[in-house]
ROTOR-253139 format. One record per residue (C-alpha): y, x, z. Coordinates in pm, 1 decimal, padded with zeros to 6 digits. Example, Ala and Ser with C-alpha at 12.3 -4.5 7.8 and 13.67 -1.06 7.14 Angstrom:
PT       yy       xx       zz
PT -00450.0  01230.0  00780.0
PT -00106.0  01367.0  00714.0
***
This chain:
PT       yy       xx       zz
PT  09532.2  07504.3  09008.5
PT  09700.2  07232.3  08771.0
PT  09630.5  07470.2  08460.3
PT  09842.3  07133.5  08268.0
PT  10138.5  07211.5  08447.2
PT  10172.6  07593.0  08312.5
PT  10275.6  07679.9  08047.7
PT  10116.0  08026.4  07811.6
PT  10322.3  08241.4  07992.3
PT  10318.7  08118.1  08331.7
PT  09917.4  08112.7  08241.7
PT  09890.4  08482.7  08147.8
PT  10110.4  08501.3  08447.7
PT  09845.0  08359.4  08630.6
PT  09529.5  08562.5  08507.9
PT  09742.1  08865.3  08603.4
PT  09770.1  08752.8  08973.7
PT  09418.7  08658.9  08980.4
PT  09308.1  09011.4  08849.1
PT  09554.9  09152.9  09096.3
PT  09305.0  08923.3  09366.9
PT  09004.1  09027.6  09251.0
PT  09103.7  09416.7  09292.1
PT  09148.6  09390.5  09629.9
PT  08871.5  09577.9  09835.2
PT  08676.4  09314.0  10077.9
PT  08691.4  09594.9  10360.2
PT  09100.8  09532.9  10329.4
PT  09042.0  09221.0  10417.8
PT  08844.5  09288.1  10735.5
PT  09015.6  09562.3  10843.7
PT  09339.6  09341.8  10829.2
PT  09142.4  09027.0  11035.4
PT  09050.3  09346.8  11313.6
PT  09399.8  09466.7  11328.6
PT  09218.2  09812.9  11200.5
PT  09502.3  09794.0  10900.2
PT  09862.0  09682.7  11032.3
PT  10002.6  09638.7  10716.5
PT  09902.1  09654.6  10454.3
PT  10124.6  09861.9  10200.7
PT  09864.2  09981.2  09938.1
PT  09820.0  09590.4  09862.0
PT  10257.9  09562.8  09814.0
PT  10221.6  09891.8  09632.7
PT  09935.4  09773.3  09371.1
PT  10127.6  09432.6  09374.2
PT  10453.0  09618.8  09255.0
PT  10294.4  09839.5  09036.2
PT  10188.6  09544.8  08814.6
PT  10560.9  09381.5  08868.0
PT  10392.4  09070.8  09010.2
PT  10675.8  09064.2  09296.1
PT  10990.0  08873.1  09262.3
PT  10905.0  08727.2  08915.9
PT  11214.2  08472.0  08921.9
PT  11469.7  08750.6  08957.0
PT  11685.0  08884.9  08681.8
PT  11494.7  09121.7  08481.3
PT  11760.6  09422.3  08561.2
PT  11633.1  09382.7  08942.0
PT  11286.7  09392.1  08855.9
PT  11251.5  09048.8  08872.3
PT  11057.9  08846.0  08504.1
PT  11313.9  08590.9  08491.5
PT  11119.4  08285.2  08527.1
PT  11148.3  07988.6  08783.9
PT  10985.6  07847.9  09134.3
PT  10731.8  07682.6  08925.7
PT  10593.3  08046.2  08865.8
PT  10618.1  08119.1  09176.5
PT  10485.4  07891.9  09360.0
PT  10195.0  07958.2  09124.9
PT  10175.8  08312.4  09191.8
PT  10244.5  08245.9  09572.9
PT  09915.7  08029.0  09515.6
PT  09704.5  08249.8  09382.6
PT  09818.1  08521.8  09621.0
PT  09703.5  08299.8  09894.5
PT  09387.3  08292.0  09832.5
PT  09286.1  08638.3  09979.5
PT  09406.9  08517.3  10311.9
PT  09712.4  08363.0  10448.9
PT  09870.0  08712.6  10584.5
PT  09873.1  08889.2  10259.8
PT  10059.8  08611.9  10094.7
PT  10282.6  08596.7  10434.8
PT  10397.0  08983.2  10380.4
PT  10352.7  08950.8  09954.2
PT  10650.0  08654.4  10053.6
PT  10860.0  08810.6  10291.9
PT  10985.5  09075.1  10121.3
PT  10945.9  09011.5  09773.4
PT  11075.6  08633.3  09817.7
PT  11282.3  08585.7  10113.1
PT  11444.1  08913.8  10159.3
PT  11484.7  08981.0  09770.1
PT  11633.1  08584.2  09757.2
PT  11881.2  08671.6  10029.5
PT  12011.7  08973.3  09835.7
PT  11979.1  08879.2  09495.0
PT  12190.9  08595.5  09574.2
PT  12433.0  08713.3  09828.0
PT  12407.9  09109.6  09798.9
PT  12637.3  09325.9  09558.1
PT  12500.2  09549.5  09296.4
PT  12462.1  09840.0  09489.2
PT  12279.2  09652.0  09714.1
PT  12028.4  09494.4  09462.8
PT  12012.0  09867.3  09343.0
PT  11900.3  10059.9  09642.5
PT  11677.2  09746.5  09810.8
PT  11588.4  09526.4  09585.5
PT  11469.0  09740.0  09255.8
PT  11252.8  09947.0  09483.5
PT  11090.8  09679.8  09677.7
PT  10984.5  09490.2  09387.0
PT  10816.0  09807.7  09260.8
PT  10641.3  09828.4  09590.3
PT  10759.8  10142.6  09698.0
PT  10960.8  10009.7  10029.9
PT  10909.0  09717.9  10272.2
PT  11111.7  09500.8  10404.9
PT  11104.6  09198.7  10720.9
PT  11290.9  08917.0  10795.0
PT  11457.4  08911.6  11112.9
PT  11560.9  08617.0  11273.0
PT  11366.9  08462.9  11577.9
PT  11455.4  08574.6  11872.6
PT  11269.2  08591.2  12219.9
PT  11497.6  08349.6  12351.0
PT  11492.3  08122.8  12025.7
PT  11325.7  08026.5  11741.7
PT  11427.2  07692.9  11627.7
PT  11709.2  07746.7  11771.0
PT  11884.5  08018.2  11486.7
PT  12227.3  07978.0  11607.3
PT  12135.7  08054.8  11985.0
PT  12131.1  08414.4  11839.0
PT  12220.8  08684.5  12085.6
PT  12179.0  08990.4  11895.9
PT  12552.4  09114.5  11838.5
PT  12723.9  09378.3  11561.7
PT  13037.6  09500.9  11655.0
PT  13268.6  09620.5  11449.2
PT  13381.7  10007.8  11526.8
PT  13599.5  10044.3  11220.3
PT  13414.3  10275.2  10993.3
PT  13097.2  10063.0  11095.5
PT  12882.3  09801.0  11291.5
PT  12681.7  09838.1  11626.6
PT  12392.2  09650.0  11581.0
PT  12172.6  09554.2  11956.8
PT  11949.3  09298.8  12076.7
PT  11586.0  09190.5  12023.1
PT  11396.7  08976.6  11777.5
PT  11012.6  08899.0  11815.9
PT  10771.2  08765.9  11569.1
PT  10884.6  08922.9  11327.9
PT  10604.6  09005.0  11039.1
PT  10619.3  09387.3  10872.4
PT  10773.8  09470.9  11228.1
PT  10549.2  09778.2  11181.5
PT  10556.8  09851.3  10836.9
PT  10879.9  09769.7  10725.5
PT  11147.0  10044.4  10579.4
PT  11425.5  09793.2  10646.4
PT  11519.7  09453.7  10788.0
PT  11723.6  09147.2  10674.2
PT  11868.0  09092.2  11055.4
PT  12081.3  08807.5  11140.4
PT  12383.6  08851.3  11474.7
PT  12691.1  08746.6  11624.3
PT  12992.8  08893.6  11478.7
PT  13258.2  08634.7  11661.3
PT  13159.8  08604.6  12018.2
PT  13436.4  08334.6  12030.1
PT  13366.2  08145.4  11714.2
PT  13169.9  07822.9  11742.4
PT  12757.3  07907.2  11667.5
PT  12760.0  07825.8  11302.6
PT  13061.4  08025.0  11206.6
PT  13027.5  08346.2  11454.9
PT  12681.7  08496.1  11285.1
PT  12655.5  08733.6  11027.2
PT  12375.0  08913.6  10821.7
PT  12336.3  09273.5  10746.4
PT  12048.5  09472.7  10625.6
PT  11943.4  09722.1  10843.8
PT  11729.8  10072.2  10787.4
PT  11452.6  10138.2  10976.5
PT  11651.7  10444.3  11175.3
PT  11790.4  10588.1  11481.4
PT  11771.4  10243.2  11747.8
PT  11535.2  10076.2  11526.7
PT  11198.4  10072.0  11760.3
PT  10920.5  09833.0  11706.9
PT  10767.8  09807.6  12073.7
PT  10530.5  09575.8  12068.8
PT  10267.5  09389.2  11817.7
PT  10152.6  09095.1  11916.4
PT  09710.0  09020.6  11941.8
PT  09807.5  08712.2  11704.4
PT  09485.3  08426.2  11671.4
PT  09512.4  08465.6  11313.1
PT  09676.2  08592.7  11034.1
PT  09629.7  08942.0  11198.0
PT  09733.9  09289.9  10960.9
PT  10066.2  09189.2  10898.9
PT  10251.6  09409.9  11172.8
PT  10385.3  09128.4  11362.0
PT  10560.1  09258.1  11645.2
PT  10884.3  09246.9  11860.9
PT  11194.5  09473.0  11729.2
PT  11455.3  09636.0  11928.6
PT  11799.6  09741.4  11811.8
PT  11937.0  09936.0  12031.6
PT  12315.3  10069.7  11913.6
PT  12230.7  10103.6  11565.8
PT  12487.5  10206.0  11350.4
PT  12518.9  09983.1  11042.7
PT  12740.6  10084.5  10765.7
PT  13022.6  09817.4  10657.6
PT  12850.1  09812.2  10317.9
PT  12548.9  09642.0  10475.8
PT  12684.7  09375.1  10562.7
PT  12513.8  09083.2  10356.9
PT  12741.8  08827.1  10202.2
PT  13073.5  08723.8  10395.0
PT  13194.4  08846.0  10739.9
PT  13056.1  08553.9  11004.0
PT  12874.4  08363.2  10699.1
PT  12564.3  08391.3  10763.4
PT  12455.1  08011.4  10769.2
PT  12500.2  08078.9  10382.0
PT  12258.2  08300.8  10370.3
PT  11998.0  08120.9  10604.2
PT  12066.8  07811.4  10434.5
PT  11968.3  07930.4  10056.6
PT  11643.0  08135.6  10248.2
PT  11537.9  07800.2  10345.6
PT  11399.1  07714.7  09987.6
PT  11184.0  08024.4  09991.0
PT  11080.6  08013.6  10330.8
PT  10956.0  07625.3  10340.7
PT  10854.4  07589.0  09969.8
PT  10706.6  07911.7  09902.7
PT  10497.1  07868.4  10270.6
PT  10389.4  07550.5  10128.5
PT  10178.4  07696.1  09827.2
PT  10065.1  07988.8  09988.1
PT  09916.4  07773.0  10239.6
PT  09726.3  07599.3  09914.4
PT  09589.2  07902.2  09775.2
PT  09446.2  08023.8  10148.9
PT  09279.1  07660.0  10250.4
PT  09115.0  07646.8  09891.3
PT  08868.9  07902.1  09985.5
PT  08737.7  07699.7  10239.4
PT  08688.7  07399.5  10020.8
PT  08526.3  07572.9  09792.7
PT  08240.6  07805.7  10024.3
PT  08188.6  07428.5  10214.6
PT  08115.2  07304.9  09828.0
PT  07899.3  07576.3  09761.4
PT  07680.7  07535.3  10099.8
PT  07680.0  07168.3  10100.1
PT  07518.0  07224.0  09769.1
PT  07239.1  07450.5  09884.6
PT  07174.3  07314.2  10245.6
PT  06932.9  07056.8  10269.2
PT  06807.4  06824.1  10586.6
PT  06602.6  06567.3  10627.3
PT  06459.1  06637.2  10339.1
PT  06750.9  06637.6  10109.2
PT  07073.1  06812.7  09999.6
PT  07327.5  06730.8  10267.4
PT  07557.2  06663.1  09985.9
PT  07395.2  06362.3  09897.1
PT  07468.7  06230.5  10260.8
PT  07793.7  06020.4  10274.8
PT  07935.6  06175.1  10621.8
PT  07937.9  06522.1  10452.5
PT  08057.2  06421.9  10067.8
PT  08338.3  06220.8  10172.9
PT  08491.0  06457.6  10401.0
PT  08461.6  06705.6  10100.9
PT  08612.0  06454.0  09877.3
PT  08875.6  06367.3  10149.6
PT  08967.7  06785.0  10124.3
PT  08984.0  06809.2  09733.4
PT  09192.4  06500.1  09777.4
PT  09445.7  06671.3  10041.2
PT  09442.2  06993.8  09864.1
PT  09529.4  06795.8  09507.3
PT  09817.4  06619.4  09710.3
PT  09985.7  06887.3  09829.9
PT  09958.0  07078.9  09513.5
PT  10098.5  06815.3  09362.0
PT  10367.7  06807.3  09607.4
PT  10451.9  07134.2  09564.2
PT  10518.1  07138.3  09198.8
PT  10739.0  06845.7  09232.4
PT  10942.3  07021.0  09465.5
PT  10985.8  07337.5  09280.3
PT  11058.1  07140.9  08943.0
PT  11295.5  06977.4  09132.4
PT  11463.0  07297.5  09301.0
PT  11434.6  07442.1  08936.9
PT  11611.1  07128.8  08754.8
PT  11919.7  07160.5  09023.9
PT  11886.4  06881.2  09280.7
PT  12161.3  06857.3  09502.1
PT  12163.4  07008.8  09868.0
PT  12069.5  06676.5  10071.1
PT  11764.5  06594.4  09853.0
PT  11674.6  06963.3  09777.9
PT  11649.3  07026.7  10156.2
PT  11471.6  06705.1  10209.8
PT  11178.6  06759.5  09975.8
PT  11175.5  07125.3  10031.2
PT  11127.1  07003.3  10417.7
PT  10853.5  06741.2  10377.6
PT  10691.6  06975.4  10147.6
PT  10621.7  07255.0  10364.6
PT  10525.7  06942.1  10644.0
PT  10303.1  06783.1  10429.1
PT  10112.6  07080.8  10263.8
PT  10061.5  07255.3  10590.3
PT  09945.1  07004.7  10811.2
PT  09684.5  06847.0  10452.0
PT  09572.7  07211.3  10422.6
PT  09499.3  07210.8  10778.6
PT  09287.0  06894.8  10750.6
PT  09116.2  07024.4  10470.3
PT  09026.8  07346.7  10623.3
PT  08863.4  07133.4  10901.4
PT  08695.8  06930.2  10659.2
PT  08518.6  07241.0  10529.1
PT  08392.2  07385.9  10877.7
PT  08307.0  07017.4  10966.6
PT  08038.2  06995.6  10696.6
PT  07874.6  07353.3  10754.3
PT  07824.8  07278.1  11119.7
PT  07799.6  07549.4  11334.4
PT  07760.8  07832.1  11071.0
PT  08121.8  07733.7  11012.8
PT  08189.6  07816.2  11330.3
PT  08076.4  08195.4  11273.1
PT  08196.3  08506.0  11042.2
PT  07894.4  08438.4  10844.8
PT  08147.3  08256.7  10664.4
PT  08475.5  08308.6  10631.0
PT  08586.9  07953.9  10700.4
PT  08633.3  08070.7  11064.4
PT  08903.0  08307.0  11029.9
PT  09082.8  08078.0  10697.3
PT  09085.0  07816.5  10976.8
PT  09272.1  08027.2  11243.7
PT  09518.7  08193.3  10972.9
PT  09603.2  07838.4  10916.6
PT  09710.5  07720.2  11227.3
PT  10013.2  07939.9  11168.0
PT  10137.1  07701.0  10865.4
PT  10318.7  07432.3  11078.7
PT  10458.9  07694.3  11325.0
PT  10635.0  07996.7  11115.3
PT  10935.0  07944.9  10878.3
PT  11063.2  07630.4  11106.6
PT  10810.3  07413.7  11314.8
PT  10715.2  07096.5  11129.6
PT  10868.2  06883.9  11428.5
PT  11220.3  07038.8  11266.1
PT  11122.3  06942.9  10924.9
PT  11019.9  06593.8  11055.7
PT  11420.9  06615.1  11197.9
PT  11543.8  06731.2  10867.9
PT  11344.5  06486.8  10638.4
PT  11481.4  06213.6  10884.5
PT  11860.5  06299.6  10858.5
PT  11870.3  06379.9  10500.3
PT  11657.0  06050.5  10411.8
PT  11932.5  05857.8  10547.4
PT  12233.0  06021.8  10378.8
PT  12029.2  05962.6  10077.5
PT  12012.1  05624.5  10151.5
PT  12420.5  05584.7  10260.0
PT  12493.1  05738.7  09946.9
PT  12303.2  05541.1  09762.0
PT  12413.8  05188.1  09889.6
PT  12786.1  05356.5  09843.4
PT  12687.6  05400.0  09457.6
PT  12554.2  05057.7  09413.7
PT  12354.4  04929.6  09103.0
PT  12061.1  04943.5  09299.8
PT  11868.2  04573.4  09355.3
PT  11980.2  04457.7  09695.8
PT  11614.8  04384.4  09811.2
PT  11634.1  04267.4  10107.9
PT  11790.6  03936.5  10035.0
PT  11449.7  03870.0  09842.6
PT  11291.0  03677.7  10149.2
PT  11273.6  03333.6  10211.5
PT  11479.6  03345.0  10518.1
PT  11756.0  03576.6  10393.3
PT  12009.9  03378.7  10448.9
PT  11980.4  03315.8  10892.0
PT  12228.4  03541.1  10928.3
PT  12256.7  03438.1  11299.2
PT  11898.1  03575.4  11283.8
PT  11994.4  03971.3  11206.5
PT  12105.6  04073.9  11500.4
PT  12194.5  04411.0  11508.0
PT  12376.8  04475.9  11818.4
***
């Protein structure tokens, strides 16, 4: 952690969280890896009960009132006990809470968001669908309106807290004949009559977090559910996507620094050929090369939420909230391979838990957008940036600062 970049309170902030870490039982943690626990409320209920959810909210929600530096801290820290408990701490406490808090109405921030933060319901995120993912407005799930209220049906898959969850954040077509973007709408939805979770998936990692397939089957959703405006649901994704992408990024921190620091430890101990293998080149720098990745990505991470929390516009805001989440997954990835690279093949067992940080990981650049979509939205906002930024001149033109500027028959461009 960049202890210089917190300030007393976000540091007390911080001890809390790690106390909140420490009190969680190692069988939870096993259990969760077997799929013996499928989610795990008594870890959302502790986590509530010491108001460590939602700490950038408004105090009357629940919330502490501070800002995504926090966070991102506390998503961190959070991290650390494994990459699914930081997934399910996230999902309801950051994107579901985010998508209410700043599209819901009071009564809605009363009866969902107050408790959740307390830890006394769940909530899940509904939006990929077995026909898409990437694809969010290839939705097919539809709510129709019967007057008095909305018949929610269709399917969504992946979804974490499927089992678990008291109620969902689910996004579907309103306006069968409205173009994609303007035809979806969100509602939140009780766990109820239609609401059937039929199957959980045998995930490779990041297993305990009741990730299964939901079906809504003619589920009656009162008009007062409805989240934000009627067929405006692109507002609502498109706020979620700072809490999806930037608080994935630090949670993926906090859950590869584990393995960085057992490979330290062993590297430390181990000897061959007569020596520590620390002292050998081919293991140190691939340790260095991990603390190196793992400082990089923090670093990006902080930038971003500063950033987010100083009020960047949309294009840049979405850009670095983008490359963020690409660049911290894939480093922590790297780094995580780093660490079983140097143990050898005791990495490669649950001796250690390097094994199973290593799997959980491989989730980072898949969930909350693919990095191949980031890679697409880095790319398009980098060159609005740029448009804009010719537009507002002042800038030093450099590219007339070569020797051969001037060939303009030379700069061909069609």
């Amino acid at each position: 952690m960049f202890d210089f970049l917190l300030n007393k309170e976000q540091l007390a902030l911080r001890d809390e969280v790690r106390e909140l870490v420490n009190w969680v039982p190692r069988q939870m943690i096993l259990d969760m890896d077997q799929d013996k626990i499928q989610f795990p409320k008594e870890f959302l209920q502790e986590a509530g009960r010491r108001g460590l959810m939602g700490c950038r909210y408004p105090r009357q929600w629940g919330g502490r009132g501070l800002d995504w530096v926090s966070t991102c801290m506390v998503m961190e820290e959070v991290g650390v006990l494994g990459y699914i408990f930081a997934c399910v701490f996230g999902v309801g406490a950051e994107l579901v809470c985010d998508a209410i808090i700043l599209h819901g109405t009071d009564a809605q921030k009363e009866r969902y968001v107050k408790p959740l933060l307390r830890g006394e319901i769940f909530a899940a995120e509904c939006l990929t669908e077995p026909r898409g993912g990437s694809d969010f407005f290839g939705t097919t799930t539809q709510a129709v309106d019967m007057g008095g209220h909305y018949l929610l049906t269709g399917q969504k898959r992946f979804i974490v807290g499927a089992e678990g969850a008291d109620f969902f954040l689910v996004y579907a077509r309103t306006d069968p004949a409205a173009p994609p973007h303007k035809g979806l709408s969100c509602f939140i939805v009780d766990r109820g009559p239609g609401v059937t979770t039929k199957y959980l998936y045998g995930l490779m990692g990041c297993r305990g977090g009741g990730a299964g397939r939901i079906v809504f089957q003619d589920v009656r959703v009162p008009k007062q559910n409805l989240l934000g405006k009627l067929n405006g649901a692109v507002e609502v994704f498109n706020t979620m996507m700072i809490p999806e992408r930037l608080g994935t990024a630090a949670m993926t921190i906090g859950a590869a620094r584990p393995a960085l620091e057992v490979a330290t430890g062993y590297t430390s101990r181990r000897k061959a050929f007569g020596q520590v293998i620390s002292q050998f080149q081919g293991v140190s720098f691939q340790v260095g090369q991990a603390a190196l990745l793992l400082d990089q990505a923090r670093a990006s991470v902080y930038v971003t939420a500063r950033g987010v929390d100083a009020g960047l516009g949309p294009t840049q805001t979405r850009r670095l909230v983008s490359q963020t989440k690409k660049f911290v997954t894939e480093s922590c990835q790297q780094a995580a391979h780093h660490a079983m690279q140097v143990m050898g093949g005791i990495g490669y067992t649950n001796v250690y838990p390097v094994e199973r940080i290593v799997r959980d990981l491989r989730l980072a650049s898949i969930w909350t957008g693919t990095n191949e979509v980031m890679s697409m939205i880095v790319a398009s906002e980098w060159y609005r940036e740029y448009a804009a930024g010719r537009a507002a001149g002042g800038q030093r033109d450099c590219e007339a600062d070569a020797v051969g500027a001037d060939e303009v028959e030379e700069k061909v461009y069609e």
